[in-house]
C-alpha positions in Angstrom: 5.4 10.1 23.1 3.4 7.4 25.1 2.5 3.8 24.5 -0.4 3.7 21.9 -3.9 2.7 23.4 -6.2 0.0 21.9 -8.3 2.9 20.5 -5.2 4.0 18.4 -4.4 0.7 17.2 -7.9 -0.3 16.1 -7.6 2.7 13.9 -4.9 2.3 12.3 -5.9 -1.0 11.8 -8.7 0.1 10.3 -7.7 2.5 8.0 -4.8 -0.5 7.2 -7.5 -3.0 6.3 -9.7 -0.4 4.5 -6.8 0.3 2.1 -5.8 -3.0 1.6 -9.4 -4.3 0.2 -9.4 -0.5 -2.5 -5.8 -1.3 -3.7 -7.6 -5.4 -3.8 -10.1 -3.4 -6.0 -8.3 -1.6 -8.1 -5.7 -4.3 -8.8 -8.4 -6.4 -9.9 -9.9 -3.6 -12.1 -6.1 -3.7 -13.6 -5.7 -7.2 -14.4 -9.1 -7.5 -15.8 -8.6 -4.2 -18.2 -4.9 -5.8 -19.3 -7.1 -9.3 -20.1 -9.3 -7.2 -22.1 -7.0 -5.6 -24.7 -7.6 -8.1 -27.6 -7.7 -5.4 -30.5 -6.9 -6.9 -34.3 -6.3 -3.6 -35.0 -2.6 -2.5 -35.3 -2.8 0.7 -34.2 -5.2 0.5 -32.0 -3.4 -2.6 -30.7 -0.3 -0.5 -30.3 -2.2 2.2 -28.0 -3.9 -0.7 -26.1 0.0 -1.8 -25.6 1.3 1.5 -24.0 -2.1 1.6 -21.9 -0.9 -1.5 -20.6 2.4 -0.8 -19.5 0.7 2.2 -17.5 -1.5 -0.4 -15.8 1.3 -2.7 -15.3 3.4 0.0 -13.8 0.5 0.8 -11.4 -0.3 -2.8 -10.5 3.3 -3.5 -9.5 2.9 -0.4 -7.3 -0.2 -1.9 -6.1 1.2 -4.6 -5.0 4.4 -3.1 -3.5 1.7 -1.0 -1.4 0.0 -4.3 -0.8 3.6 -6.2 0.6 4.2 -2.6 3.1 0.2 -2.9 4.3 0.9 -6.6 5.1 4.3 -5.8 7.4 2.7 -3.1 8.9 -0.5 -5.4 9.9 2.2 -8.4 11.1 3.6 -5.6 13.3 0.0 -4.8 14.4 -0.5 -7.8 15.5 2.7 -8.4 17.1 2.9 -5.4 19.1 5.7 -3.6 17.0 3.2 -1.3 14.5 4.3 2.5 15.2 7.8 2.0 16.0 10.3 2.6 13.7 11.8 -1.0 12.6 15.5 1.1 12.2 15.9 3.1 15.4 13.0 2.0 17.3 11.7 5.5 17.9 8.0 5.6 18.3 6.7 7.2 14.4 4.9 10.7 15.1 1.0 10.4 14.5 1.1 13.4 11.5 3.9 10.6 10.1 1.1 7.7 10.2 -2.0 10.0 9.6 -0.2 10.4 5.9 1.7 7.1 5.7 0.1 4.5 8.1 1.9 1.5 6.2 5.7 3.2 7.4 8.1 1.4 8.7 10.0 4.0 9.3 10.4 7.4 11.5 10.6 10.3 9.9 15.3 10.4 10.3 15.4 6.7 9.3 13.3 7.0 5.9 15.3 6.4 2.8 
């Protein structure tokens, strides 16, 4: 595989940024719904509890996406984005077409 061209990387960057501000979104739709559970009634305050720990389990996936689009935007910018931080193997495009937040290649995922 070649070198990526500016083209390339102003997609990916793209598509990197365009994710970051809909997980932004949604997070934010999260924490406001969690803030809005306020129910004096106990069993409706008991199915507003498991709703939240739904919400909270998404959020802190949210923001674990959010931490992996942030390293793959540092190595964007410093020249390192498509290249496997383990092996250094250049990451197929059908790898970052699905996953374009991967560090890794496709032997060197966990």
């Amino acid at each position: 595989m070649s070198e990526f061209t500016a083209q390339e990387l102003s997609h990916h960057k793209g598509r990197l940024v365009a994710r970051l501000a809909e997980l932004d979104s949604r997070l934010q739709g999260i924490e406001d719904e969690l803030m809005s559970h306020q129910s004096r009634d106990w069993e409706e305050l008991a199915t507003e509890r498991e709703q939240d720990e739904v919400l909270t389990s998404l959020g802190e996936e949210g923001k674990q996406e959010l931490r992996a689009i942030f390293a793959a935007l540092t190595r964007l910018s410093e020249g390192k984005y498509g290249y496997c931080v383990t092996c250094g193997a250049r990451i197929s495009d059908e790898r970052l077409a699905i996953l374009p937040a991967t560090p890794f290649c496709r032997d060197c995922a966990p």
